[in-house]
Structures are given as structure tokens and as C-alpha cells.
TITORRO-586361 format. One record per atom (N, C-alpha, C, O): residue number from 1; atom name; x, z, y. Coordinates in Angstrom, 3 decimals. Last residue first. Layout:
ATOM  num  atome         x         z         y
ATOM  NUM     CA         X         Z         Y
...
END
This chain:
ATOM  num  atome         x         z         y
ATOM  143      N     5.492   -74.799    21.891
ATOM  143     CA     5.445   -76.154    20.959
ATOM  143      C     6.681   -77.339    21.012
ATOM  143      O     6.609   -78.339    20.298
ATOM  142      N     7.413   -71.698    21.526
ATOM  142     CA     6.802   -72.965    22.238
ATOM  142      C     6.420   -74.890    21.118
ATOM  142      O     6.894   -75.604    20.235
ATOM  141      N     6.488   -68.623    19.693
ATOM  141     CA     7.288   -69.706    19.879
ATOM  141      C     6.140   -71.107    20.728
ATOM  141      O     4.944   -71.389    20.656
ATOM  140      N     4.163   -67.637    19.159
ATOM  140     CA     5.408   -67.192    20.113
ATOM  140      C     6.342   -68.245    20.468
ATOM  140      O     6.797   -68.517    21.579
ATOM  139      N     2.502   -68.376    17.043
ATOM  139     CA     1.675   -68.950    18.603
ATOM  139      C     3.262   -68.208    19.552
ATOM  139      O     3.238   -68.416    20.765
ATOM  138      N     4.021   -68.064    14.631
ATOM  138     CA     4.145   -69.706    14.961
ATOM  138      C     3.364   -69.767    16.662
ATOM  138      O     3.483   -70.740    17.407
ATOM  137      N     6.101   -65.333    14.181
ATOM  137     CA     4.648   -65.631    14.766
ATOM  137      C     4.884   -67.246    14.985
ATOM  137      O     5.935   -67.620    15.508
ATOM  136      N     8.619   -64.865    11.813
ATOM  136     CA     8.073   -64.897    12.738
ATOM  136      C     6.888   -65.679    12.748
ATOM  136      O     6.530   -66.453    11.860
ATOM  135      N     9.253   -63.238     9.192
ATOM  135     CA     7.998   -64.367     9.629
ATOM  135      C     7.550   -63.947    10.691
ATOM  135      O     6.642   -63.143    10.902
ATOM  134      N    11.453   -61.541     9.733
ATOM  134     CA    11.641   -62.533     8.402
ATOM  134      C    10.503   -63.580     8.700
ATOM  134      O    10.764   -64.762     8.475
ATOM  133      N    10.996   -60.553    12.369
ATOM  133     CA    12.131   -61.745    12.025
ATOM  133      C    12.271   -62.729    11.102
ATOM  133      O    12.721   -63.875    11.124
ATOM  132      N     9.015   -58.890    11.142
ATOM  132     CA     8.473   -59.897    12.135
ATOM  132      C    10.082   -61.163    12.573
ATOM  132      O    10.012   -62.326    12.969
ATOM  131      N    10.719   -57.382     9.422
ATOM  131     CA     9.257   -58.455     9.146
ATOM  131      C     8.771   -59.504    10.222
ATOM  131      O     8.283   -60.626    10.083
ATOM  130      N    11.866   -56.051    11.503
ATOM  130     CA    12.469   -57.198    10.418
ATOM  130      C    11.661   -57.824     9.530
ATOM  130      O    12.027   -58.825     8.914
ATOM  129      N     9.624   -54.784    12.386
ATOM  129     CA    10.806   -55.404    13.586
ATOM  129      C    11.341   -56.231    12.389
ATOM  129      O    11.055   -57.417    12.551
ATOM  128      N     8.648   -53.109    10.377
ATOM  128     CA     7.801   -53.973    11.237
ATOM  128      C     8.254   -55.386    11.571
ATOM  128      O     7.797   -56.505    11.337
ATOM  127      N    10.948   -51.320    10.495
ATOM  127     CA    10.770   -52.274     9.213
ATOM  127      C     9.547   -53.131     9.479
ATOM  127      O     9.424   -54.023     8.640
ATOM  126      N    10.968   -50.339    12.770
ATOM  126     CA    12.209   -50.349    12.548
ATOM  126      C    11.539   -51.859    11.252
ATOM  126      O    11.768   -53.065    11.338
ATOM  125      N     8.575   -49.022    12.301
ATOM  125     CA     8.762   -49.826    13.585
ATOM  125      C     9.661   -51.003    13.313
ATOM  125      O     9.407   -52.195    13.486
ATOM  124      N     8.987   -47.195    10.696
ATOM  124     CA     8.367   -48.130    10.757
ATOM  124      C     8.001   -49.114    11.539
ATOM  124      O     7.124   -49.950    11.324
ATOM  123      N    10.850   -45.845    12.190
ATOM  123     CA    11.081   -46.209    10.889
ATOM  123      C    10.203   -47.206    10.595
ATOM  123      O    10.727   -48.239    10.178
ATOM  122      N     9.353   -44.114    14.209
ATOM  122     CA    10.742   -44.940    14.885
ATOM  122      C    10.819   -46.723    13.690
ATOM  122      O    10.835   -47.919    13.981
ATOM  121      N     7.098   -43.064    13.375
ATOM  121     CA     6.640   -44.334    14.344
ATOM  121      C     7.888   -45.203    14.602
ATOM  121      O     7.892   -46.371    14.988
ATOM  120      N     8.400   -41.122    11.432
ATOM  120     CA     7.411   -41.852    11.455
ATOM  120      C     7.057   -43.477    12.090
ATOM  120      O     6.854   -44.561    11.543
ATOM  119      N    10.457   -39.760    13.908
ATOM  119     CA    10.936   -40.331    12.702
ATOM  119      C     9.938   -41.234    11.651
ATOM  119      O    10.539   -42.081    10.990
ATOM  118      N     8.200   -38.673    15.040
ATOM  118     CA     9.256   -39.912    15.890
ATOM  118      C     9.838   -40.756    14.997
ATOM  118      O     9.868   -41.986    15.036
ATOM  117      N     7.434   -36.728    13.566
ATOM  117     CA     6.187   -37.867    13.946
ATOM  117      C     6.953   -38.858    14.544
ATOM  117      O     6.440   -39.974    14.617
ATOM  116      N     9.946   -35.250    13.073
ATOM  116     CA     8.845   -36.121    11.885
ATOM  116      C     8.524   -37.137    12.736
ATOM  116      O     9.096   -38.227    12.765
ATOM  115      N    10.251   -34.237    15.963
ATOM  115     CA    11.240   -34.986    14.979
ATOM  115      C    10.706   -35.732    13.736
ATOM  115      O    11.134   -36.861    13.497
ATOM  114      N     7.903   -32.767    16.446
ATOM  114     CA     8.472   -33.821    17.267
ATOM  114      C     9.367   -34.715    16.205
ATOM  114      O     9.005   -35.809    15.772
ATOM  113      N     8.314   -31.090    14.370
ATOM  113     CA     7.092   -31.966    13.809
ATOM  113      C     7.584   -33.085    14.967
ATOM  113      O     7.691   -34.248    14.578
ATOM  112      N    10.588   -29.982    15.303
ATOM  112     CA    10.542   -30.360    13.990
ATOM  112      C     9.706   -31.318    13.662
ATOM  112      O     9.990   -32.249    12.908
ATOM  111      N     9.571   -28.826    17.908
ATOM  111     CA    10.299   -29.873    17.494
ATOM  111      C    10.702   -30.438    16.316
ATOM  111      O    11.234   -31.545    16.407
ATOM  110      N     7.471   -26.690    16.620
ATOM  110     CA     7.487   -28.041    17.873
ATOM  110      C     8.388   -29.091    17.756
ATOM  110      O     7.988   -30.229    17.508
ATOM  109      N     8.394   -25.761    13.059
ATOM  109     CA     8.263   -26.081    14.796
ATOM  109      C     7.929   -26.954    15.687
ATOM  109      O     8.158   -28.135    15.430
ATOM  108      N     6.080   -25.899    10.287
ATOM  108     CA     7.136   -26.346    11.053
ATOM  108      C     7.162   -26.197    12.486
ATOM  108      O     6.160   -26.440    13.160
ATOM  107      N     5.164   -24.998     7.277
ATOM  107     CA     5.597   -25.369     8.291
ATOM  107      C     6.279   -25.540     9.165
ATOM  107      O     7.455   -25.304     8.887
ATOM  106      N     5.975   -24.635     4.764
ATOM  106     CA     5.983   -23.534     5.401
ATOM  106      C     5.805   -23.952     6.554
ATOM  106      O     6.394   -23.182     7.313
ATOM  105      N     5.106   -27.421     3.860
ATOM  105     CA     4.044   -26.532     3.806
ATOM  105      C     4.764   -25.034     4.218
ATOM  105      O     4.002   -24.103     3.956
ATOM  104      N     5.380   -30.270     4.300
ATOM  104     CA     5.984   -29.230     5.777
ATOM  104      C     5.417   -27.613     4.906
ATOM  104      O     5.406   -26.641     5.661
ATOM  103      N     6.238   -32.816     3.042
ATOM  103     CA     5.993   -31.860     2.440
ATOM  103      C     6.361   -30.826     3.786
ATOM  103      O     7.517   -30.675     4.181
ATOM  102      N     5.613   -36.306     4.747
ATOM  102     CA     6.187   -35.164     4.346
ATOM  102      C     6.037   -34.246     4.346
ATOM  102      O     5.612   -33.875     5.440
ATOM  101      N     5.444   -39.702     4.456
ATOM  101     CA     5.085   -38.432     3.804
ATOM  101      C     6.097   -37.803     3.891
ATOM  101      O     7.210   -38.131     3.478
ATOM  100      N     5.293   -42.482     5.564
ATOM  100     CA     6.287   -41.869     6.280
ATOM  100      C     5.748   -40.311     5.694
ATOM  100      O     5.600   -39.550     6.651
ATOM   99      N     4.935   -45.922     4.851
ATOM   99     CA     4.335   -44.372     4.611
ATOM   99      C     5.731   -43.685     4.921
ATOM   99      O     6.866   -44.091     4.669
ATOM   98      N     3.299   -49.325     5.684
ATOM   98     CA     4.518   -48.154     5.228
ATOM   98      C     3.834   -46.653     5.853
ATOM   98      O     2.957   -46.326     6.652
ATOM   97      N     1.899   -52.105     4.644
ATOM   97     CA     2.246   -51.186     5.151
ATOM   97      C     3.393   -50.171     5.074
ATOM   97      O     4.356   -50.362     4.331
ATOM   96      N     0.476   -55.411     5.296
ATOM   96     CA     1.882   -55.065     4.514
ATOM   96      C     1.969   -53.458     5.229
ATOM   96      O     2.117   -53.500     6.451
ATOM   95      N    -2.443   -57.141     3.298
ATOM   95     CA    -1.649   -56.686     4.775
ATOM   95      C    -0.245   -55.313     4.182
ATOM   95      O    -0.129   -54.646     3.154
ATOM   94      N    -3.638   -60.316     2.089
ATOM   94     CA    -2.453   -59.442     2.304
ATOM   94      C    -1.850   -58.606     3.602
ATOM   94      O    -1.147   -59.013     4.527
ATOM   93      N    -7.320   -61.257     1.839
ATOM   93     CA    -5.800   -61.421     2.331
ATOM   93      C    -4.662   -60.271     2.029
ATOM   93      O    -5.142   -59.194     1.676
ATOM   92      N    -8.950   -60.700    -0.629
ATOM   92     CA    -7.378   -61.882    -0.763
ATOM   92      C    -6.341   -61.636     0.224
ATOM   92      O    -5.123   -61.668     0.046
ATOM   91      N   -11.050   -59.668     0.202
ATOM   91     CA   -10.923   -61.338     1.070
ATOM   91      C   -10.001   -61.758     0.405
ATOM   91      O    -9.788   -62.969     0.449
ATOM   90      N    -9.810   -56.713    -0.408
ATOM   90     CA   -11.046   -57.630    -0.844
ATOM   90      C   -11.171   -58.900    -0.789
ATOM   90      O   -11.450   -59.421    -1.869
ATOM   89      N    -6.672   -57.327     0.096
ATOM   89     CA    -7.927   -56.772     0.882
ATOM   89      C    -9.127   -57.138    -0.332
ATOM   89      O    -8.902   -58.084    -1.087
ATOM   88      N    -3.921   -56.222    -0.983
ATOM   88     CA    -4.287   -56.542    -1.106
ATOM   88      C    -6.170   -56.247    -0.692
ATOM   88      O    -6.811   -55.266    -1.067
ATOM   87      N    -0.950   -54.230     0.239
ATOM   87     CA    -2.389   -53.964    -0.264
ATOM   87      C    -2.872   -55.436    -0.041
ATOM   87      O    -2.400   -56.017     0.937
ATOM   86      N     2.285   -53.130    -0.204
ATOM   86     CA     1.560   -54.103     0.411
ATOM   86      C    -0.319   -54.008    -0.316
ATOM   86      O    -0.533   -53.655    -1.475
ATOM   85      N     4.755   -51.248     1.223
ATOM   85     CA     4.047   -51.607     0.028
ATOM   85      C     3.157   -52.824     0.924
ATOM   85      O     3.250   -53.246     2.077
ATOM   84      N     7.906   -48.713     1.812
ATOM   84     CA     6.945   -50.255     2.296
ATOM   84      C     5.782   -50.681     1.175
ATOM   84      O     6.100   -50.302     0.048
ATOM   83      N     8.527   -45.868     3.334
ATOM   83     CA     8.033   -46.160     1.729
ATOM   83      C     7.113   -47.531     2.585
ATOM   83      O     6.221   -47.520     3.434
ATOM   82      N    10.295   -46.135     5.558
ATOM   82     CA     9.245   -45.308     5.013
ATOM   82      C     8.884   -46.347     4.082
ATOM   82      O     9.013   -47.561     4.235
ATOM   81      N    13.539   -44.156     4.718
ATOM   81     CA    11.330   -44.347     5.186
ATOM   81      C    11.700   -45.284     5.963
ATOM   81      O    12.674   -45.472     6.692
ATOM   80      N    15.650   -44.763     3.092
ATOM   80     CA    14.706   -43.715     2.707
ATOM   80      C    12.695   -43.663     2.684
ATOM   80      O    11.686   -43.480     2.002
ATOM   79      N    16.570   -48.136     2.088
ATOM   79     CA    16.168   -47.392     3.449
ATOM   79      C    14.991   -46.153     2.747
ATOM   79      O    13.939   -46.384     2.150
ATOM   78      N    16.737   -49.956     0.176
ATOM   78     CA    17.745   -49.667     1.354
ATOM   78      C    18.175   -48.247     2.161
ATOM   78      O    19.169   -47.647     2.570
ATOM   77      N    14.635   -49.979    -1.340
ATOM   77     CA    16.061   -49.910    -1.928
ATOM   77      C    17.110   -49.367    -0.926
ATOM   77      O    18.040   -48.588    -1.138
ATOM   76      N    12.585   -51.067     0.819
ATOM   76     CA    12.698   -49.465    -0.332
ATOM   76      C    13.810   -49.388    -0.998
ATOM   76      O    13.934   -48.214    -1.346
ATOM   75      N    13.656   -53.233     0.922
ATOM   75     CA    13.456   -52.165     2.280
ATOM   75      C    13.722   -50.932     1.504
ATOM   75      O    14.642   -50.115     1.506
ATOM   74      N    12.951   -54.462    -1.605
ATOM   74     CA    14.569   -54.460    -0.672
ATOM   74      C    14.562   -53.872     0.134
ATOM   74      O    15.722   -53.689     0.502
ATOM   73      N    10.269   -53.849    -1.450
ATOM   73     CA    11.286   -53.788    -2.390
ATOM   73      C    12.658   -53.537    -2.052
ATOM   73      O    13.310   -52.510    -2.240
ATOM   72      N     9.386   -55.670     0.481
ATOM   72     CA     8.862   -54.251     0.815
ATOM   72      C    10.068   -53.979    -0.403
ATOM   72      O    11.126   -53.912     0.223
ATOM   71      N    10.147   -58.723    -0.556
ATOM   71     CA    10.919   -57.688     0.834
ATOM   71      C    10.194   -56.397     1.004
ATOM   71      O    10.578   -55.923     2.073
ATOM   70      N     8.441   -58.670    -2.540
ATOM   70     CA    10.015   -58.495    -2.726
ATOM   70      C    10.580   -58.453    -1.712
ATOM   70      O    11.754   -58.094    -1.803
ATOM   69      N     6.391   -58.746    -1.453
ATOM   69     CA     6.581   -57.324    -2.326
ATOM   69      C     8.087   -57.115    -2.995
ATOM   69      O     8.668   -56.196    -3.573
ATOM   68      N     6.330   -60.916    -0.129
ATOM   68     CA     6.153   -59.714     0.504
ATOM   68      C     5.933   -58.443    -0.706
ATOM   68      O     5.305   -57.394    -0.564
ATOM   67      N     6.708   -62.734    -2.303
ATOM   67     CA     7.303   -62.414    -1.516
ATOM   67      C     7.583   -61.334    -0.672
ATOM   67      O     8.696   -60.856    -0.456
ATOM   66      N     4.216   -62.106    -3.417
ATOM   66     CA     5.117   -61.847    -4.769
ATOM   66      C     6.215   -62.107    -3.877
ATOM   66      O     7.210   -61.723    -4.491
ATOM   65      N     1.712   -62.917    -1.480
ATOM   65     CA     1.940   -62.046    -2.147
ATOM   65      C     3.200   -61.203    -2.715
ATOM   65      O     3.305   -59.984    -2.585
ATOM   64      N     1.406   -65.539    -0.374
ATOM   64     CA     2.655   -64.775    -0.270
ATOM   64      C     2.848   -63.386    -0.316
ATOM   64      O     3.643   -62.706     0.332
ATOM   63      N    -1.300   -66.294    -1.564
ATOM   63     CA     0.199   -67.137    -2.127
ATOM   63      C     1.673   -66.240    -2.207
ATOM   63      O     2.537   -66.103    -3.074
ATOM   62      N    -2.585   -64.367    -0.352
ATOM   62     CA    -2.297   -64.018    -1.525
ATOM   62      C    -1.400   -65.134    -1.908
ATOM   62      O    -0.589   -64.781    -2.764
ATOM   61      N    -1.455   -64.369     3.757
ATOM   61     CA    -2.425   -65.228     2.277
ATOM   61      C    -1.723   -64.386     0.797
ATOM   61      O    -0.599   -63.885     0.817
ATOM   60      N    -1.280   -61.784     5.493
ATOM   60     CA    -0.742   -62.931     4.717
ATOM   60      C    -1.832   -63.217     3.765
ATOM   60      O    -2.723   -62.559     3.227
ATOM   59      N    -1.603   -60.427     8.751
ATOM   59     CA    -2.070   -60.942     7.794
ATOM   59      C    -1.482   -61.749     6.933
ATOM   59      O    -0.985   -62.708     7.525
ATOM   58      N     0.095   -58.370    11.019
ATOM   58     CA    -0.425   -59.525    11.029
ATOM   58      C    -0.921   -59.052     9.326
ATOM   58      O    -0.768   -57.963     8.773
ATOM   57      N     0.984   -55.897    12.039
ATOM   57     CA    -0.570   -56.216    12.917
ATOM   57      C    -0.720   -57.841    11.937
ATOM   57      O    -1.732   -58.486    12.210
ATOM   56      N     1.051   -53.591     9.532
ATOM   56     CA     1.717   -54.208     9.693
ATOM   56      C     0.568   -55.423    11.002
ATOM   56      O    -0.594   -55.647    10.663
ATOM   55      N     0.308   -50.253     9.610
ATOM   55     CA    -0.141   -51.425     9.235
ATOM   55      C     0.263   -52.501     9.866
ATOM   55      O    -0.171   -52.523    11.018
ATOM   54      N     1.265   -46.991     8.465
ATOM   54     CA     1.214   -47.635     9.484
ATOM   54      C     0.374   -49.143     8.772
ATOM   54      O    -0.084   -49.132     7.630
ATOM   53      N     1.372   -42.952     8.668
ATOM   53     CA     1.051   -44.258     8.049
ATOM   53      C     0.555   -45.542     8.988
ATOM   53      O    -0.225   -45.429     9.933
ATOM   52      N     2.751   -40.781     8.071
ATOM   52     CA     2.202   -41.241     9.561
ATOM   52      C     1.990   -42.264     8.912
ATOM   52      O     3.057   -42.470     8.333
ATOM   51      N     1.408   -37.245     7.290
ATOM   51     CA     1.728   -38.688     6.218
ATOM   51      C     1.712   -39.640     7.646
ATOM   51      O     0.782   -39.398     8.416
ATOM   50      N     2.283   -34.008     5.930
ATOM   50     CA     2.228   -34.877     6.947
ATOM   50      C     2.163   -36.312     6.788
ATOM   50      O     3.020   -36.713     6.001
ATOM   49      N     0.887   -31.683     4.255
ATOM   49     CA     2.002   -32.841     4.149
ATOM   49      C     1.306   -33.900     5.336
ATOM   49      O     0.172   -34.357     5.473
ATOM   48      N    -0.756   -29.399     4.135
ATOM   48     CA     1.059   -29.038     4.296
ATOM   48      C     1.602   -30.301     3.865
ATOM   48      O     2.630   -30.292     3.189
ATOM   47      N    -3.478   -28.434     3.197
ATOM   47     CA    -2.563   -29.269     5.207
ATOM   47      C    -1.600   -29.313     4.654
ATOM   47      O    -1.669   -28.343     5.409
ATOM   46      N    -3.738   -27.655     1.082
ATOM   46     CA    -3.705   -26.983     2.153
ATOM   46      C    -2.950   -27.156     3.215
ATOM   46      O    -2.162   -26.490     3.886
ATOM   45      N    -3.862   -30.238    -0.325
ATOM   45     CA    -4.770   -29.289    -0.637
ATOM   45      C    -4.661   -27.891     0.335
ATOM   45      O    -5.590   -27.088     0.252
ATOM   44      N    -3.068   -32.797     1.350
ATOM   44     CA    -2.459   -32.172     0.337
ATOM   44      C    -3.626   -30.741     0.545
ATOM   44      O    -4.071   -30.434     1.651
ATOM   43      N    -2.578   -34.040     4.778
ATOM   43     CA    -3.195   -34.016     3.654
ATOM   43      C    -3.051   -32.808     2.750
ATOM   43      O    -2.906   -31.734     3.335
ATOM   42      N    -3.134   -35.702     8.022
ATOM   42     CA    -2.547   -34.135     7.518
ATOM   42      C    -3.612   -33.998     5.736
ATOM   42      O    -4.830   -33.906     5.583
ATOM   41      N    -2.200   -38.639     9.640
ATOM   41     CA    -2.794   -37.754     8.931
ATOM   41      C    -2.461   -36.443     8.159
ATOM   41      O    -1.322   -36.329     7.706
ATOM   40      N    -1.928   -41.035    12.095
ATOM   40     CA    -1.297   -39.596    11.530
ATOM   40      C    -2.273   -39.066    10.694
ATOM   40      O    -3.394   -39.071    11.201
ATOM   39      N    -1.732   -44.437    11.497
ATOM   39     CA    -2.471   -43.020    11.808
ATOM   39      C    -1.658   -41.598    11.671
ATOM   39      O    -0.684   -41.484    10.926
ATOM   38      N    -1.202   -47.435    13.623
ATOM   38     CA    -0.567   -45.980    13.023
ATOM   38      C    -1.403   -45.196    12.957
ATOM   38      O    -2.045   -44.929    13.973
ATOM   37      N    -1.032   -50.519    14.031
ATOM   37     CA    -2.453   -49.404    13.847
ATOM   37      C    -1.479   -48.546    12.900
ATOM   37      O    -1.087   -48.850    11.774
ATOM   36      N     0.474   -52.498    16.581
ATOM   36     CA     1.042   -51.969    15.337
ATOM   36      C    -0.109   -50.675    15.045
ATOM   36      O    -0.064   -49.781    15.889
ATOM   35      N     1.178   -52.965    19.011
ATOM   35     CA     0.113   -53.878    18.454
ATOM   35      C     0.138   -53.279    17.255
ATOM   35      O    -0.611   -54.011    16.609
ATOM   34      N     3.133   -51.035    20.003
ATOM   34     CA     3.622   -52.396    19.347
ATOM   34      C     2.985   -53.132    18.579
ATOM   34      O     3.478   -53.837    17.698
ATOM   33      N     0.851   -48.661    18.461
ATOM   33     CA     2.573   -48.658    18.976
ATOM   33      C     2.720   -50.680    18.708
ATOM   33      O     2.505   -51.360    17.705
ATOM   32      N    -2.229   -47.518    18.656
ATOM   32     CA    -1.421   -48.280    18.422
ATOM   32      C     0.350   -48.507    19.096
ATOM   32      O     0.665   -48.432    20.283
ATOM   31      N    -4.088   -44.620    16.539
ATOM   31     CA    -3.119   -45.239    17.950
ATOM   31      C    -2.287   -46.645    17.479
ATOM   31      O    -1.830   -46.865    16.358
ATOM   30      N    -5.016   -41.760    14.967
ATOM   30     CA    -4.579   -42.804    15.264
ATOM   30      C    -4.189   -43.411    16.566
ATOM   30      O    -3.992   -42.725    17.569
ATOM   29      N    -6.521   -39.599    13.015
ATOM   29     CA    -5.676   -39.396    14.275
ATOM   29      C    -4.991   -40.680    14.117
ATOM   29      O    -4.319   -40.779    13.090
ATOM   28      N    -9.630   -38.489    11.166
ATOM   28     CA    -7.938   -38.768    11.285
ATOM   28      C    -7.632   -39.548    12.870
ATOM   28      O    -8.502   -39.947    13.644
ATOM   27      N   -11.920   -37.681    11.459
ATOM   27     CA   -11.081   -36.802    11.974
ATOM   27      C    -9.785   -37.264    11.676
ATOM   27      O    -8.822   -36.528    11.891
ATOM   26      N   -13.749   -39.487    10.703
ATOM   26     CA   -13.210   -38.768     9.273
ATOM   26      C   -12.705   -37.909    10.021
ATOM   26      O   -12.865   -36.831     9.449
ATOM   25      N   -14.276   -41.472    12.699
ATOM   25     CA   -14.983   -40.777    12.105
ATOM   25      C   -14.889   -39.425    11.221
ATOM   25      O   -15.750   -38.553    11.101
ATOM   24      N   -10.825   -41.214    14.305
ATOM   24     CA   -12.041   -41.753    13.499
ATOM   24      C   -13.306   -40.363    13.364
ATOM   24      O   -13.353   -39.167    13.653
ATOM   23      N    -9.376   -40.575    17.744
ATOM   23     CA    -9.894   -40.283    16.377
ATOM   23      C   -10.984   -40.579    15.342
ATOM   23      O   -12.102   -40.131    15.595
ATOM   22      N    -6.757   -42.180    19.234
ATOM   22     CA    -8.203   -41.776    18.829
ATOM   22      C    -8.278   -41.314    17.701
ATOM   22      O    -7.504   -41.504    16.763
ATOM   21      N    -4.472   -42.713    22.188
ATOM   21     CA    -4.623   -42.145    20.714
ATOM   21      C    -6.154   -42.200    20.461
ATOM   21      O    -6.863   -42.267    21.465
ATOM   20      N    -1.431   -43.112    24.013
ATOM   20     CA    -3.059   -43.447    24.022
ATOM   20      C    -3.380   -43.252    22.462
ATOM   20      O    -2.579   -43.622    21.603
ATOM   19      N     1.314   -40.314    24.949
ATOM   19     CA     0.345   -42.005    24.189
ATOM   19      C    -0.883   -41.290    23.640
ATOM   19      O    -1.275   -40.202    23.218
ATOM   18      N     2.467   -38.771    26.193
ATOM   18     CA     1.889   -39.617    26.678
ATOM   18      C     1.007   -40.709    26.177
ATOM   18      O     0.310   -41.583    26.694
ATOM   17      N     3.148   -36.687    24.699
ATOM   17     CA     3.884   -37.761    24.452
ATOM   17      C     3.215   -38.858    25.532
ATOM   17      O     3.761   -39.960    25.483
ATOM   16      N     1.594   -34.535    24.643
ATOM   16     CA     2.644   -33.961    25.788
ATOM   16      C     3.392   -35.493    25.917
ATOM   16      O     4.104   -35.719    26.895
ATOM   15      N    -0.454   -35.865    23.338
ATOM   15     CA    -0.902   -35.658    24.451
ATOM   15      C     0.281   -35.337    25.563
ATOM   15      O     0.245   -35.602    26.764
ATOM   14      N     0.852   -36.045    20.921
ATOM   14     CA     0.551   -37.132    21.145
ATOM   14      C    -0.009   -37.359    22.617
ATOM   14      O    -0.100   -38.467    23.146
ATOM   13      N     0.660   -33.257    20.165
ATOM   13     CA     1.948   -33.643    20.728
ATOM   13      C     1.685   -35.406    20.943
ATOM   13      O     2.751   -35.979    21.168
ATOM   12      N    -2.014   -32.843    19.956
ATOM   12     CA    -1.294   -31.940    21.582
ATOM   12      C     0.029   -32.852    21.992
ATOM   12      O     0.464   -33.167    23.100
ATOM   11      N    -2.433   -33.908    18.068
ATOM   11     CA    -3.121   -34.357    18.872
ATOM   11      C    -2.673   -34.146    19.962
ATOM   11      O    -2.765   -34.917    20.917
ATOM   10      N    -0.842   -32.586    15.939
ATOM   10     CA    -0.466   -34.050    16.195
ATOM   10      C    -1.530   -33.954    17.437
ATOM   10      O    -0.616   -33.879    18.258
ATOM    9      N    -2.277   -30.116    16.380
ATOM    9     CA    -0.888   -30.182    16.679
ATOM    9      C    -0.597   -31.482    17.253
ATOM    9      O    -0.255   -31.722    18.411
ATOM    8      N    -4.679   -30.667    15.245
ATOM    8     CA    -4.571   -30.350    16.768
ATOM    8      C    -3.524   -30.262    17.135
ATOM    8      O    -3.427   -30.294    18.362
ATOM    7      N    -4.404   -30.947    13.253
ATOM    7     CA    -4.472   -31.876    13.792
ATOM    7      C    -3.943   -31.974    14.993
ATOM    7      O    -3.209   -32.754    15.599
ATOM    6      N    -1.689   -29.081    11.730
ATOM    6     CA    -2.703   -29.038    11.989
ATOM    6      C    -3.263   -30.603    12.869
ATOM    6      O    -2.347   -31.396    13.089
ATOM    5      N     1.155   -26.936     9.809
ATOM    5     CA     0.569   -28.393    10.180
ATOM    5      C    -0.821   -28.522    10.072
ATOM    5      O    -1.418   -28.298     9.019
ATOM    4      N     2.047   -23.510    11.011
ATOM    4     CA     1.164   -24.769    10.102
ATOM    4      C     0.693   -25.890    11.126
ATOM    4      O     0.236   -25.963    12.267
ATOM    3      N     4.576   -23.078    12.437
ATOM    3     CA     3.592   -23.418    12.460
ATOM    3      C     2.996   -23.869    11.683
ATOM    3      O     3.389   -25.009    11.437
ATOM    2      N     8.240   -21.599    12.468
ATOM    2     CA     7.589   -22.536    12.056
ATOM    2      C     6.060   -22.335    11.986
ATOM    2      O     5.864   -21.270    11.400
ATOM    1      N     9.434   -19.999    15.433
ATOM    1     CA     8.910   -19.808    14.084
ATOM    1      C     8.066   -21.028    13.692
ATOM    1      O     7.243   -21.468    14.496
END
């Protein structure tokens, strides 16, 4: 029988998952995958949307702004999840994320939410992985 979406859910199944995890101040639920800052969070006026939200580990200058919003663009055209965007910091700099929202509010089973939160960390991973092709790292490579 389907479950309401709870923290303590993401927290158990991040615990049966083996991965290293914390929790902020606020009570949201985080971790890193692949140097990569994922949170899980549980929103919407009575828990019932799941959101895994991620952050891309590097930084861009505001020059490459109007680039990186035309490859979050072409991702989002492509590909269902997870929703790519890009935020702009205070400083100017540019960091590039994605959103993995979803509506559970009859909730959901063990494996169902297994299946979200994988489908979360897989997807964005997934669009991380071709960011990091489109600009690669200049300290990976040899001089």
C-alpha cells in the first residue's frame, strides 16, 4: 500500500542505500553523488511532492551565461528530467542545476519512492555527465 511521503522515508532509504547523507539546518536531506550537492526535499502544502534537486560541482562566469541556458534548453527539449536551469549567484557567478519534481500525494511504496529517488540522482547525473563533456575541467587534462 502506498505511504505518505516523509523525510524519514528519504532518510531510511538513503540508509538501506548505503549513501553518506546530512541534514541542514532547515531539515532538508542532502549528500553528494559524483562531487555533485543533491538534496532531497519533501514540499507542497501537505508533503506530497518530492523534489531531488541537484547542483552542478563547477562554476561559470556571467559571460557564459546565454550559453549555458542554451544547453539547459536543449536538455529540456530532449529529455523529460530533470528540468535544467541555471541561477545566477549574487557574485555573478553561474551555477547550473536540475529538478527532478514529483506529485506522490496518494503516496507511494518502497519501491516506487526507490524508483523516484534513483530516477532523480540517475537523470541528473545523466545531464551533469554531458555538461562535463560539453566543458570539460582544464586541471583533468595533462599539461
Amino acid at each position: 500500500m502506498p505511504v505518505p511521503l516523509s523525510r524519514d522515508r528519504i532518510v531510511a532509504w538513503l540508509e538501506r542505500s548505503g549513501f553518506a547523507y546530512f541534514v541542514d539546518n532547515d531539515g532538508d536531506v542532502g549528500g553528494l553523488w559524483h562531487g555533485r550537492l543533491f538534496s532531497f526535499l519533501v514540499l507542497g502544502d501537505h508533503d506530497e511532492v518530492l523534489q531531488v534537486r541537484a547542483q552542478w560541482h563547477r562554476e561559470a562566469t556571467i559571460e557564459r551565461l546565454e550559453e549555458l541556458l542554451e544547453t539547459c534548453n536543449a536538455w529540456n527539449a530532449d529529455h523529460i528530467w530533470p528540468k535544467a536551469y541555471t541561477r545566477v549567484r549574487d557574485d555573478g557567478s553561474v551555477v547550473v542545476c536540475a529538478d527532478t519534481p514529483v506529485d506522490i500525494e496518494p503516496g507511494a511504496t518502497d519501491d516506487q519512492l526507490d524508483q523516484l529517488l534513483q530516477c532523480g540522482l540517475t537523470t541528473a547525473t545523466l545531464f551533469f555527465d554531458s555538461l562535463d563533456e560539453e566543458y570539460p575541467d582544464p586541471l583533468r587534462a595533462a599539461p
